[in-house]
LUMGULO-323034 format. One line per 4 residues: number of its first residue (from 1); for each residue x, y, z of N, C-alpha, C, O. Coordinates in nm, 2 decimals. Example, Ala and Ser with C-alpha at 12.3 -4.5 7.8 and 13.67 -1.06 7.14 Angstrom:
BEGIN
1 = 1.32:-0.57:0.78:1.23:-0.45:0.78:1.32:-0.33:0.78:1.42:-0.33:0.85; 1.28:-0.22:0.71:1.37:-0.11:0.71:1.29:0.00:0.79:1.34:0.11:0.80
This chain:
BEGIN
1 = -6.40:-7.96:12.70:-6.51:-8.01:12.78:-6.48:-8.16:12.80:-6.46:-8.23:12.71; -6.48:-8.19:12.92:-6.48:-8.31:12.94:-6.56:-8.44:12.98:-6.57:-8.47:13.10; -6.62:-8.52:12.88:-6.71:-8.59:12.90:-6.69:-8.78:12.95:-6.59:-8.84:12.94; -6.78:-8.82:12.99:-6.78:-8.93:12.99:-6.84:-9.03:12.94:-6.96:-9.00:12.97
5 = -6.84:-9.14:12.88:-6.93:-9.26:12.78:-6.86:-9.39:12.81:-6.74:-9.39:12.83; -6.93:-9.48:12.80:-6.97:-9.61:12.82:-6.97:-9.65:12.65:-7.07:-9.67:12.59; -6.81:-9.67:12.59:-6.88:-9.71:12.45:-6.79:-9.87:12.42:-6.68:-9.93:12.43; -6.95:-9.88:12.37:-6.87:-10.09:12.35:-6.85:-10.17:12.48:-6.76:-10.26:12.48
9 = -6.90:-10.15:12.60:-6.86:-10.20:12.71:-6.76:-10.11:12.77:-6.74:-10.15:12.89; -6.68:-10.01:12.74:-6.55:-9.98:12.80:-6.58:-9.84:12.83:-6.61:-9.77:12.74; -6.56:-9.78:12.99:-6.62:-9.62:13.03:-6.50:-9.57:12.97:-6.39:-9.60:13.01; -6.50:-9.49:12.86:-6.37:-9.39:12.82:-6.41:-9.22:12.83:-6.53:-9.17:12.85
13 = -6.28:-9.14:12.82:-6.29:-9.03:12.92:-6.24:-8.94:12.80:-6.13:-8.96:12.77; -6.32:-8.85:12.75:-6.29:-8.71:12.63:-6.28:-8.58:12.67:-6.36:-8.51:12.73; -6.16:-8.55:12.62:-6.17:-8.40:12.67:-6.21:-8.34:12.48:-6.14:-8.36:12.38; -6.31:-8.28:12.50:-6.38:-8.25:12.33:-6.42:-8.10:12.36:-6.45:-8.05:12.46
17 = -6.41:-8.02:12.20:-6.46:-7.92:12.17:-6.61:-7.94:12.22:-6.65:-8.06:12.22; -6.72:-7.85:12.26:-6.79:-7.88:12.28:-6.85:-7.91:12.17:-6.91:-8.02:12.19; -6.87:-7.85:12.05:-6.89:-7.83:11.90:-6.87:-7.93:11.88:-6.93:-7.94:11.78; -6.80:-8.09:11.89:-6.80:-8.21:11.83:-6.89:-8.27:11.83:-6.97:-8.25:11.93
21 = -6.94:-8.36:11.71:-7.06:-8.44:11.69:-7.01:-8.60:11.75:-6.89:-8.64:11.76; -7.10:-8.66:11.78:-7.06:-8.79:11.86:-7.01:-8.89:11.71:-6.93:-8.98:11.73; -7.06:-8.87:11.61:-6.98:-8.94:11.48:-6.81:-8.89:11.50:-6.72:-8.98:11.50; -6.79:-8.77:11.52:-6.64:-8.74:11.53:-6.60:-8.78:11.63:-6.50:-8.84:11.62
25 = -6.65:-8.77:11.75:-6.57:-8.82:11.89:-6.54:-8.97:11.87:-6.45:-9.02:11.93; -6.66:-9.06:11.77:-6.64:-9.18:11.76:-6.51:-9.20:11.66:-6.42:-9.27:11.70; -6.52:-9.16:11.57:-6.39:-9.16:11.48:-6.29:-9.13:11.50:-6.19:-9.21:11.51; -6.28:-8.99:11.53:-6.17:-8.89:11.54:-6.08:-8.96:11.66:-5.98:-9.03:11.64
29 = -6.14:-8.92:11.79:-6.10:-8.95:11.95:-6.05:-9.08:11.96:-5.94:-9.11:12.01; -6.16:-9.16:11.91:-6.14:-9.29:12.00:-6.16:-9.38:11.88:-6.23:-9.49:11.91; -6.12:-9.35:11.75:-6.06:-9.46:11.69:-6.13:-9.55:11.62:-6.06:-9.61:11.53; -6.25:-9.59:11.64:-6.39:-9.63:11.57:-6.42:-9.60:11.45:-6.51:-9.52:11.43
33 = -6.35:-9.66:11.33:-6.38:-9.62:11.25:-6.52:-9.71:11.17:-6.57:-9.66:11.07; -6.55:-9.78:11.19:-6.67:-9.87:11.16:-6.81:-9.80:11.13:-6.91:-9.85:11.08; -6.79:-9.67:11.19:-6.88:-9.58:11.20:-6.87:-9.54:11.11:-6.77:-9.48:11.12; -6.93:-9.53:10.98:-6.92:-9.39:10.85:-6.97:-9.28:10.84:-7.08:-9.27:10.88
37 = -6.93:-9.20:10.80:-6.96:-9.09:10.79:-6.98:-9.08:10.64:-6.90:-9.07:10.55; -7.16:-9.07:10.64:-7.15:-9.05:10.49:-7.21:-8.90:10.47:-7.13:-8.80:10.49; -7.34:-8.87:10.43:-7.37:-8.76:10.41:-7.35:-8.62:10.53:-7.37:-8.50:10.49; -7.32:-8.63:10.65:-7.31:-8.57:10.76:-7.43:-8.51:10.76:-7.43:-8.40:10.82
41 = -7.57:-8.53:10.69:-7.68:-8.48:10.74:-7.79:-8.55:10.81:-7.90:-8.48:10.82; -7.79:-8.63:10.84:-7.85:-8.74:10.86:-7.98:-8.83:10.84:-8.07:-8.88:10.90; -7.91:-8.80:10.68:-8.03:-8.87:10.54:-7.99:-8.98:10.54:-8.08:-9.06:10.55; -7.83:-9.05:10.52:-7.82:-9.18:10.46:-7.81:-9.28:10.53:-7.84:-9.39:10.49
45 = -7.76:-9.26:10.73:-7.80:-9.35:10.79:-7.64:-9.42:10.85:-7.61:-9.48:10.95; -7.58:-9.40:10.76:-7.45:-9.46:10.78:-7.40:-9.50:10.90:-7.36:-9.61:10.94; -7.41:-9.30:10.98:-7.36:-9.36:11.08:-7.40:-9.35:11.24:-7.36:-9.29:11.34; -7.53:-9.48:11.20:-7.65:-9.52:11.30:-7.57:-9.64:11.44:-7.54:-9.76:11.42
49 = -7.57:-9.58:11.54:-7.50:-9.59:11.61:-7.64:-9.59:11.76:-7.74:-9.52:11.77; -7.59:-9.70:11.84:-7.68:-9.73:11.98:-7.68:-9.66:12.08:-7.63:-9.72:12.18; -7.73:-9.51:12.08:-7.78:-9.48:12.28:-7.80:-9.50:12.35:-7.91:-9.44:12.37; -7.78:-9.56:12.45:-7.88:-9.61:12.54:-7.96:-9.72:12.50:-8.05:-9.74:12.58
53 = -7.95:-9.81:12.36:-7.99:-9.90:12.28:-8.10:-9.86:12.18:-8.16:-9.94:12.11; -8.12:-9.70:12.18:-8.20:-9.64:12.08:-8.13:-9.60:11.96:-8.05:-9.52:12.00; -8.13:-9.62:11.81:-8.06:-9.61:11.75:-8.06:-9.44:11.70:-8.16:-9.38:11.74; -8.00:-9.39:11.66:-7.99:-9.25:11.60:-7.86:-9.25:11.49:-7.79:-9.34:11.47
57 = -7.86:-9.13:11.45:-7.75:-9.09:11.36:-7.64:-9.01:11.39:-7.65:-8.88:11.38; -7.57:-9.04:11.42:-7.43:-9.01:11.51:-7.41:-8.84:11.48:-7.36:-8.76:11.56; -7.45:-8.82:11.34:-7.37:-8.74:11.24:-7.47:-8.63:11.33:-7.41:-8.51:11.32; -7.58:-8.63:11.40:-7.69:-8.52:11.41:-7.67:-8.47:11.54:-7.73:-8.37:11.59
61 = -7.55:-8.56:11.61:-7.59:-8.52:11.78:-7.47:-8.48:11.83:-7.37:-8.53:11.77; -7.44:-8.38:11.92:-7.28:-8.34:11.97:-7.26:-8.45:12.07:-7.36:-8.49:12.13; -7.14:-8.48:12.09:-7.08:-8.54:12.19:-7.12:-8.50:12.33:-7.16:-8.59:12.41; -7.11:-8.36:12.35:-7.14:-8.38:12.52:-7.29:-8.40:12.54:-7.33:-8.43:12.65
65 = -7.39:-8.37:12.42:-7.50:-8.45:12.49:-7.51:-8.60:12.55:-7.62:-8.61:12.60; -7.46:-8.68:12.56:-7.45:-8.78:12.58:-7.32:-8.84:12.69:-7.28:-8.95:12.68; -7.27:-8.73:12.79:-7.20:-8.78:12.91:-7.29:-8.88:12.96:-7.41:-8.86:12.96; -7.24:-8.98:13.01:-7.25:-9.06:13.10:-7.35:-9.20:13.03:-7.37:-9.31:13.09
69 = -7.40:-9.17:12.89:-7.46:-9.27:12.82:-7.34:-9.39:12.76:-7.21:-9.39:12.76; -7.44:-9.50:12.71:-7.40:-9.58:12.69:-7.43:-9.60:12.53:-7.54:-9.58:12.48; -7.29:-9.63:12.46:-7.29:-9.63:12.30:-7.23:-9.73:12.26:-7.13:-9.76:12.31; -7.28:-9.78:12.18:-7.27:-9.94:12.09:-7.22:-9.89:11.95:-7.26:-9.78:11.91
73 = -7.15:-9.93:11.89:-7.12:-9.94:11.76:-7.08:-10.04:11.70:-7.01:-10.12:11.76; -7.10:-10.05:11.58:-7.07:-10.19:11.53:-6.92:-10.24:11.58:-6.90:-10.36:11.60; -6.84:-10.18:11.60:-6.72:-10.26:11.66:-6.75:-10.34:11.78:-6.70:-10.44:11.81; -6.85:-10.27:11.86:-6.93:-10.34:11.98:-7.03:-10.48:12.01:-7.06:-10.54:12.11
77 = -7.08:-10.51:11.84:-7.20:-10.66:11.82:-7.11:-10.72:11.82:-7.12:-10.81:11.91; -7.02:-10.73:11.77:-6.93:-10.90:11.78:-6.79:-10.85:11.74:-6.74:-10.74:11.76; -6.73:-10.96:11.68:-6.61:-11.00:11.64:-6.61:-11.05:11.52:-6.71:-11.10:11.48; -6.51:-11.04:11.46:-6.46:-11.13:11.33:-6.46:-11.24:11.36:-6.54:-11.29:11.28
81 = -6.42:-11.33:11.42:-6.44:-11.46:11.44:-6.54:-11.53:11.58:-6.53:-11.64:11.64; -6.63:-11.40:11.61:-6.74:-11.45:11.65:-6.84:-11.33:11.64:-6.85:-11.25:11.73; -6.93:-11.31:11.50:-7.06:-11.24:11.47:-7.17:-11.22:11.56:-7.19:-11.31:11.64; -7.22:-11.14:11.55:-7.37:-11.18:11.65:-7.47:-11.23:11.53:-7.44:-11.27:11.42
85 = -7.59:-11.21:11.57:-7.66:-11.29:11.46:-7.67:-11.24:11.32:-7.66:-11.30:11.21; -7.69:-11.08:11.37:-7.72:-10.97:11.27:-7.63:-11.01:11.15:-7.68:-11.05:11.04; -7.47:-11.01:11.19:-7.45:-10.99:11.08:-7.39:-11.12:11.06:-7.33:-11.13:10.95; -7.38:-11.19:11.11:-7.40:-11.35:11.01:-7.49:-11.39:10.92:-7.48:-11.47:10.82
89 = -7.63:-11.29:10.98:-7.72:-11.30:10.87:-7.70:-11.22:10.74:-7.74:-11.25:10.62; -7.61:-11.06:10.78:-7.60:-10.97:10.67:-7.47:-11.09:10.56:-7.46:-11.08:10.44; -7.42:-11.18:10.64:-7.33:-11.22:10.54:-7.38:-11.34:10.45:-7.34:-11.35:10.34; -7.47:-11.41:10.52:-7.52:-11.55:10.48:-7.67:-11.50:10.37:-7.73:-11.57:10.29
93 = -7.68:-11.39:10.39:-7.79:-11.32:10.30:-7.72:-11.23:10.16:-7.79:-11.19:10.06; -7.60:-11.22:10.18:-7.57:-11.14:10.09:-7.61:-10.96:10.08:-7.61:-10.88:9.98; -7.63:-10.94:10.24:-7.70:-10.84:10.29:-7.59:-10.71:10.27:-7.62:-10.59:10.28; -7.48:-10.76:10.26:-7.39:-10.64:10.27:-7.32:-10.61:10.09:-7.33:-10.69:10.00
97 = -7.26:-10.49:10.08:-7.24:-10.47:9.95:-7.11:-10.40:9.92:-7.01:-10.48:9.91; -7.09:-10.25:9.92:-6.94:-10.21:9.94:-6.91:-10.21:10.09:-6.79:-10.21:10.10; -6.96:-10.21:10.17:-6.92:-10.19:10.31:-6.99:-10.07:10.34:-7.06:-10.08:10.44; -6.99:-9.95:10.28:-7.00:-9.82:10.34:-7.13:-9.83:10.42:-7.11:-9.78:10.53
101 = -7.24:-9.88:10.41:-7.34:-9.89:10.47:-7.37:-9.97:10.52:-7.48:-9.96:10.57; -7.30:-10.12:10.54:-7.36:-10.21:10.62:-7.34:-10.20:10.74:-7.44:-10.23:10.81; -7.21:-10.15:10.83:-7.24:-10.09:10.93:-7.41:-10.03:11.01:-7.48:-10.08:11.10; -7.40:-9.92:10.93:-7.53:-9.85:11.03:-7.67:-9.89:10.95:-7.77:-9.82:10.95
105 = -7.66:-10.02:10.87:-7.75:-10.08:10.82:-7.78:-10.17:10.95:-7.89:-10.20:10.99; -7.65:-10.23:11.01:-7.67:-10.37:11.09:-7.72:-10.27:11.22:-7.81:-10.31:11.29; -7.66:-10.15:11.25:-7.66:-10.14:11.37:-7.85:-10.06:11.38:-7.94:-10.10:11.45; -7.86:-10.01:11.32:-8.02:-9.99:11.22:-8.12:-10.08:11.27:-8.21:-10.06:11.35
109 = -8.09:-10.18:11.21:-8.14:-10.31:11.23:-8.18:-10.40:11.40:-8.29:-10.45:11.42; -8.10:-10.39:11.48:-8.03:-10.39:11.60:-8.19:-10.30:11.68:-8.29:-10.34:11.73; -8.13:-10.19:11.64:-8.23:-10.09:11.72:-8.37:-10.16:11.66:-8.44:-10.22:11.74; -8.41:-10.13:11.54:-8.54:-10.19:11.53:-8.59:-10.32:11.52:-8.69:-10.35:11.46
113 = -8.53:-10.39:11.55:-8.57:-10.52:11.63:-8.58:-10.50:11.82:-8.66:-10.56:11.90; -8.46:-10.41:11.84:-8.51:-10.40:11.97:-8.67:-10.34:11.96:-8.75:-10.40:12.02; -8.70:-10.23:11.91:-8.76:-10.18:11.93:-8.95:-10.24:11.87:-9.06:-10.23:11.92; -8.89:-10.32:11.75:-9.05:-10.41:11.75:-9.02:-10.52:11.90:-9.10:-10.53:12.00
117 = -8.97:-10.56:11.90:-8.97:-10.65:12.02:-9.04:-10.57:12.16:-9.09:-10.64:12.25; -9.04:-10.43:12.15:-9.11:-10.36:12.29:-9.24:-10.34:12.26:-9.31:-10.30:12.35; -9.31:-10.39:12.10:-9.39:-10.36:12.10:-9.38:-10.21:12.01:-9.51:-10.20:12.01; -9.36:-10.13:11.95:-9.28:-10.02:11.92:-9.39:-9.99:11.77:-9.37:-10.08:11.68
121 = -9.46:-9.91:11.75:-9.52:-9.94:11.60:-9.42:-9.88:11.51:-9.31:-9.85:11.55; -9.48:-9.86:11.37:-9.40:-9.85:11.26:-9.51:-9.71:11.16:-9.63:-9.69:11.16; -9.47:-9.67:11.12:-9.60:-9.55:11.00:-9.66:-9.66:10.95:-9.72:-9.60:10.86; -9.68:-9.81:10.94:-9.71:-9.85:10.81:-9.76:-9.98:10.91:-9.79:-10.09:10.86
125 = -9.77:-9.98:11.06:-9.81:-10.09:11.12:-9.95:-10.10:11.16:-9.98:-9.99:11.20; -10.05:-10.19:11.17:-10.16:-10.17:11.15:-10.25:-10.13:11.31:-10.36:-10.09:11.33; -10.15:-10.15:11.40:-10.19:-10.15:11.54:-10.09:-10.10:11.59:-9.98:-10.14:11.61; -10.17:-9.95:11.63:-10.06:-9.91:11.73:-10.06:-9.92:11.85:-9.99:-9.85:11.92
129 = -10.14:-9.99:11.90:-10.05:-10.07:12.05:-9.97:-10.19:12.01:-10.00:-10.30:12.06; -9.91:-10.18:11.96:-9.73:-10.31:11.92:-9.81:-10.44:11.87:-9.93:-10.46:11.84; -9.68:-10.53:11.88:-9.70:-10.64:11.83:-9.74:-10.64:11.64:-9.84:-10.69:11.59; -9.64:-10.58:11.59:-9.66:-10.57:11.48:-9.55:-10.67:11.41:-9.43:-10.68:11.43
133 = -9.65:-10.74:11.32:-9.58:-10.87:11.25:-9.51:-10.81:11.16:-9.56:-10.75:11.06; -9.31:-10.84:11.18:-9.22:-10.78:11.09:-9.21:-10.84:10.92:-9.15:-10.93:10.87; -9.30:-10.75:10.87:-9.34:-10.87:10.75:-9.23:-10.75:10.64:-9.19:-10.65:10.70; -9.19:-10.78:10.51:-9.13:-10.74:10.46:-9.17:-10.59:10.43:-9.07:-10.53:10.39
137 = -9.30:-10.50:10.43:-9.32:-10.39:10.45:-9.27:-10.34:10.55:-9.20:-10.23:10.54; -9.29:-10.39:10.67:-9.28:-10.34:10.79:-9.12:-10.34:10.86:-9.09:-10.28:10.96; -9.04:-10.42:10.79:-8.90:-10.42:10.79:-8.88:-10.29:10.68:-8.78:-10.22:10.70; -8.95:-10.27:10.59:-8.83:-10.20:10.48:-8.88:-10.08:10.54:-8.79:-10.00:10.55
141 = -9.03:-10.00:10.62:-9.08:-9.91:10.69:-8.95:-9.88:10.77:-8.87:-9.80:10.72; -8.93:-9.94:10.88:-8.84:-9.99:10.96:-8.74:-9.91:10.93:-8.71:-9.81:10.99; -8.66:-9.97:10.82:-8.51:-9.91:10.81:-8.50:-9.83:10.69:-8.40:-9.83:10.62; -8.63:-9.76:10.65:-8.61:-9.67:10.55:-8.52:-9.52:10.55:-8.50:-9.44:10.46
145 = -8.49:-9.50:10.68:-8.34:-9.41:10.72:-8.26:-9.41:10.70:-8.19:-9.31:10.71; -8.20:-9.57:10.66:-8.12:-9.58:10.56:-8.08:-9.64:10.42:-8.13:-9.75:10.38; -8.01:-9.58:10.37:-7.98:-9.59:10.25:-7.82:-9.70:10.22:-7.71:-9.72:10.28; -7.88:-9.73:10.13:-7.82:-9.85:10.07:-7.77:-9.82:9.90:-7.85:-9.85:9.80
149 = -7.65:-9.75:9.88:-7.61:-9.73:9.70:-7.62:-9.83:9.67:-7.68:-9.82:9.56; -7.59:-9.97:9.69:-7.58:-10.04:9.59:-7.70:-10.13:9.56:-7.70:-10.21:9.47; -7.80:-10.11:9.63:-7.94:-10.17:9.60:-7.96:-10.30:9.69:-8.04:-10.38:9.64; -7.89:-10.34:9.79:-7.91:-10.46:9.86:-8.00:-10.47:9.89:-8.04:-10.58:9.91
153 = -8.10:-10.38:9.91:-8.25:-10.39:10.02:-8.28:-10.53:10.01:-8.24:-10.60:10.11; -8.34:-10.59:9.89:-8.40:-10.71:9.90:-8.31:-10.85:10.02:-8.36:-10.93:10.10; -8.20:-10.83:9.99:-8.13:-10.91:10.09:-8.10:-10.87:10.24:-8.10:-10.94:10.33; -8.09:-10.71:10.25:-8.07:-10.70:10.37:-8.25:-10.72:10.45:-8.27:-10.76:10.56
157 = -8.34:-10.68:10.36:-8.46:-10.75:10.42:-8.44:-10.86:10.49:-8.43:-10.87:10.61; -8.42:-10.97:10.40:-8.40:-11.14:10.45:-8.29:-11.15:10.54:-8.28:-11.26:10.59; -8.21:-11.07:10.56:-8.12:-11.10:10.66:-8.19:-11.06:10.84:-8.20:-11.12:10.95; -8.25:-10.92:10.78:-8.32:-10.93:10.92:-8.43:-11.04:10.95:-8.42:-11.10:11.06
161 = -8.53:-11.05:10.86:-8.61:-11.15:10.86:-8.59:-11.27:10.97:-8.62:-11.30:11.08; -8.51:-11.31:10.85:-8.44:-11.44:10.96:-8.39:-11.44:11.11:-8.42:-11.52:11.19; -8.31:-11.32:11.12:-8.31:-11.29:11.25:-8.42:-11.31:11.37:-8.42:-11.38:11.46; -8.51:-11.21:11.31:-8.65:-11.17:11.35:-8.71:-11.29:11.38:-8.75:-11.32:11.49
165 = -8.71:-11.40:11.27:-8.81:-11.55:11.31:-8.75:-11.63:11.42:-8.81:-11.68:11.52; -8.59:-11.64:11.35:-8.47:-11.70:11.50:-8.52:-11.67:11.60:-8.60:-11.74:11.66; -8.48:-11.52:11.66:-8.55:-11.47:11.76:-8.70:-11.52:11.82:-8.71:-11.56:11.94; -8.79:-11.52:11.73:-8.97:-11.53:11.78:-8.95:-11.66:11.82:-9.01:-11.67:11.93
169 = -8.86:-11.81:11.77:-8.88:-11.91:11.78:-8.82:-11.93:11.91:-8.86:-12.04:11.97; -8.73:-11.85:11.99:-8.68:-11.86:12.08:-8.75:-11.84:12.23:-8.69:-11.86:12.33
């Protein structure tokens, strides 16, 4: 089956089982390995990746649903020698830990900031017409899809935080 995607800025062109999950097209195909693949059920979050700038879990969706969309992955927020904010903050926070999950922790994050920024409530936000103040409940609400083995939460909270205020002050 032959599909088409927009991933990282770049339209690339798959010829895929139809049966491939877009975690494997990202890995397998086209070489992305930044993406993890942890539990392949899509409990731990790993590998939380950008649709159309809505975040999901890579591991849950087949590839050809998504012809002609556009997909971000952490290889896609920055560079090594130039971060985006996220994870300058995952680093300057101490936000990240073995690696396996900071990935689709940052890209996680990513999405729900976009998404309180639309106004977007949370289970735990007190108004659901938006504008919910990202206070440390409402961050850990936020990214409780994924999971973190080595216990960073506390830091990768403050990494978004900061983001979040950066951003407001702007």
């Amino acid at each position: 089956m032959d599909i088409r995607m927009t991933v990282n800025g770049e339209e690339r062109s798959l010829d895929l089982d139809p049966r491939t999950s877009l975690l494997d097209a990202l890995r397998d195909d086209l070489r992305l390995t930044g993406t993890k693949k942890g539990c392949d059920h899509g409990q731990c979050g790993a590998c939380t990746v950008l649709v159309n700038g809505r975040r999901i879990n890579s591991c849950l969706t087949l590839a050809a649903m998504h012809d002609g969309d556009e997909i971000t992955t952490i290889e896609g927020l920055g560079a090594e020698d130039n971060l985006n904010d996220l994870q300058a903050a995952f680093v300057e926070c101490d936000g990240f830990q073995c690696g396996y999950c900071t990935p689709g922790q940052i890209m996680s994050a990513t999405g729900m900031l976009n998404e309180a920024a639309e106004g977007m409530p949370s289970h735990v936000s007190a108004d659901l017409n938006g504008g919910a103040d990202l206070s440390d409940a409402e961050i850990a609400e936020r990214m409780s899809g994924n999971l973190c083995r080595c216990s960073a939460y506390p830091f990768i909270r403050k990494a978004i935080s900061s983001v979040a205020e950066k951003e407001a002050a702007e």
